[in-house]
N, CA and C of each residue as an Amber inpcrd file, in Angstrom:
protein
   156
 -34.3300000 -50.1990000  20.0420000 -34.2430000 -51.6110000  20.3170000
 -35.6490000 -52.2010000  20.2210000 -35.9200000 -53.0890000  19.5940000
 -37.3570000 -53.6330000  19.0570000 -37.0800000 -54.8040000  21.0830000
 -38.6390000 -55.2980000  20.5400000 -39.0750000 -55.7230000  22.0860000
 -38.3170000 -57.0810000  21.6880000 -38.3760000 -58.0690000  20.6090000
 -36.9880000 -59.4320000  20.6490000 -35.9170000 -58.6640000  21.1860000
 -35.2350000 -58.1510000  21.0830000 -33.9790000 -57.6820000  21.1390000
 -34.0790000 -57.1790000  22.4700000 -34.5910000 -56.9720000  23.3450000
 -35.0980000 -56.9420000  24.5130000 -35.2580000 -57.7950000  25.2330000
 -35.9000000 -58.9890000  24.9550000 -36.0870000 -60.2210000  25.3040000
 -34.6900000 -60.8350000  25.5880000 -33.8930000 -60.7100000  24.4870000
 -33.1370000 -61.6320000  24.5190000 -32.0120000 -60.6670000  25.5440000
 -31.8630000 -59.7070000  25.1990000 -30.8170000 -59.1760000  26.5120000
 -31.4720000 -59.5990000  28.2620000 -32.5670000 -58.9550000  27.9770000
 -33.3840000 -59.7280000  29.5740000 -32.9590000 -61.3390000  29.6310000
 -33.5110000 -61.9270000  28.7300000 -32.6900000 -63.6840000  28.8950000
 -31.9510000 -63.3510000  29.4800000 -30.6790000 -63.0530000  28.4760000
 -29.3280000 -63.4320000  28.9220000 -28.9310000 -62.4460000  30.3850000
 -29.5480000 -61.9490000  30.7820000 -29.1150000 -61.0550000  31.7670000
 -29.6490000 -61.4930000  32.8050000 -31.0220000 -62.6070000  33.1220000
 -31.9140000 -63.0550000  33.9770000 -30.5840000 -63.8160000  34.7060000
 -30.2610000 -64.5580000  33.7970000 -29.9370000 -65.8910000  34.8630000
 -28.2970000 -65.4250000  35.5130000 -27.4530000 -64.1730000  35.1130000
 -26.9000000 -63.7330000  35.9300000 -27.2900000 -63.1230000  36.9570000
 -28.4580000 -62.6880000  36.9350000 -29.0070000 -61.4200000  37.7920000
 -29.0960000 -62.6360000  38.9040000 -29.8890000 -63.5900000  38.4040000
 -30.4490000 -65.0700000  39.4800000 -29.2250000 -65.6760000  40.2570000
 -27.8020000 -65.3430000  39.9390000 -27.1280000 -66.2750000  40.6730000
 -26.3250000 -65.2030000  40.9740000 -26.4280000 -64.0270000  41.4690000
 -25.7460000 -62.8650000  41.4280000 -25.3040000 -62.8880000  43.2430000
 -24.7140000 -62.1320000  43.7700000 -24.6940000 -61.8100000  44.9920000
 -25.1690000 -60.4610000  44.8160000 -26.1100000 -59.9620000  46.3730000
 -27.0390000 -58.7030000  45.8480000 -26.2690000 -57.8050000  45.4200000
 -24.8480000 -57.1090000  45.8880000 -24.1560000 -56.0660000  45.4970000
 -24.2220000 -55.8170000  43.6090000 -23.9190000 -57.0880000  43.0480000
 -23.9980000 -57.2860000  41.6140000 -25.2970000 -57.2100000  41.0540000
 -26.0620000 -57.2710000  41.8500000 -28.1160000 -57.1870000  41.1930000
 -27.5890000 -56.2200000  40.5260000 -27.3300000 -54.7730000  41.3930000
 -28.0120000 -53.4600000  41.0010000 -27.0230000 -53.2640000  39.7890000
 -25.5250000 -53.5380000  39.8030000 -25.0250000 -53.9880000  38.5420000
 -25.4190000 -54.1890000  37.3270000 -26.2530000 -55.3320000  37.7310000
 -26.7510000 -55.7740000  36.1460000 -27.9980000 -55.4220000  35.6230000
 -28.7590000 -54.6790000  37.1470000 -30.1300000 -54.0690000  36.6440000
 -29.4500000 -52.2080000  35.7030000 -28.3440000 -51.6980000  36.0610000
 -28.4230000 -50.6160000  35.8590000 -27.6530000 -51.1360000  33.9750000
 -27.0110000 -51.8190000  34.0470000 -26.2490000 -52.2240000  32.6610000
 -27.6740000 -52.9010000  31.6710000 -28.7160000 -53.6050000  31.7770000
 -30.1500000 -53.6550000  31.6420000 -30.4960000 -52.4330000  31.0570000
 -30.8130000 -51.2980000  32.2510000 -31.2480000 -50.4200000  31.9360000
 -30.8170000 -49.1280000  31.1780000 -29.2010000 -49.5860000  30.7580000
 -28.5370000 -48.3800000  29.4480000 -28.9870000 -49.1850000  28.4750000
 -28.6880000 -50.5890000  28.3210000 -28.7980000 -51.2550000  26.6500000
 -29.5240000 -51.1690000  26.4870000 -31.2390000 -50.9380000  27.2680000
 -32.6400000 -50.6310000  26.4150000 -33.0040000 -49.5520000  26.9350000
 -32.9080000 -48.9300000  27.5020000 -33.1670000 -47.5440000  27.3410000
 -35.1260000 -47.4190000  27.7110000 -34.7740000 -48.2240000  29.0200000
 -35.8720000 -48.1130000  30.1650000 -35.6160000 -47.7490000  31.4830000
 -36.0900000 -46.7690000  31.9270000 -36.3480000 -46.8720000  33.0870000
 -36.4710000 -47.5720000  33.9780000 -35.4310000 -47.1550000  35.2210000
 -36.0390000 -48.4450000  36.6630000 -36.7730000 -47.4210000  37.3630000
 -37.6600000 -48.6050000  37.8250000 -38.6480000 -48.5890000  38.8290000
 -38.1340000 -49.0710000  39.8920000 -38.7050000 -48.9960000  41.0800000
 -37.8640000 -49.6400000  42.4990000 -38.3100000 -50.8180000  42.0680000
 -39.5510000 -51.5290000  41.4910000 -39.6050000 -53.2030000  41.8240000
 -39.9830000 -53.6020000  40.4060000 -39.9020000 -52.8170000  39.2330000
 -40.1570000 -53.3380000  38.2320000 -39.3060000 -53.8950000  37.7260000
 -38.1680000 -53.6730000  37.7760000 -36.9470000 -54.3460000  37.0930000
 -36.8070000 -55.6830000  37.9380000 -36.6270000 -55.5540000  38.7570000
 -36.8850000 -56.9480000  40.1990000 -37.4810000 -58.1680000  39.0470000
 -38.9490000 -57.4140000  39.3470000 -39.6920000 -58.4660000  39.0620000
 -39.5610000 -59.2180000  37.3330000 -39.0440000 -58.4710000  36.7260000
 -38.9320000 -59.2550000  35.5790000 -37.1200000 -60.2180000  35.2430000
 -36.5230000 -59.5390000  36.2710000 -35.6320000 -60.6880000  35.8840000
 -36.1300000 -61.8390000  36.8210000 -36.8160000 -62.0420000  37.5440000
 -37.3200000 -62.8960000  38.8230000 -38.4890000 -63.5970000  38.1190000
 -39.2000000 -63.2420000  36.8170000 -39.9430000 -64.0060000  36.2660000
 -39.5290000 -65.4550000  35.5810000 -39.7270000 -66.1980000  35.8270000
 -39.2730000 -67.8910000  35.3830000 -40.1520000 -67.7350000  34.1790000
């Protein structure tokens, strides 16, 4: 997965993550983290869907 193609799944995945109830965060951080094929960190993933 090139880093656009990355981007744009993070987009589209931010602003669910943002209106999520917490049970669904870890949801959409772990579905995040199969389609690109990164690693979570305890606060790295946090912080980038939390980036405006």
């Amino acid at each position: 997965m090139t880093v656009k193609q990355r981007q744009a799944v993070m987009k589209e995945l931010r602003g669910q993550y943002l209106h999520a109830p917490p049970n669904e965060k870890s949801r959409i951080l772990d579905e995040f983290v199969d389609l690109t094929n990164l690693k979570r960190w305890k606060d790295g993933c946090f912080t980038l869907f939390e980036m405006t």
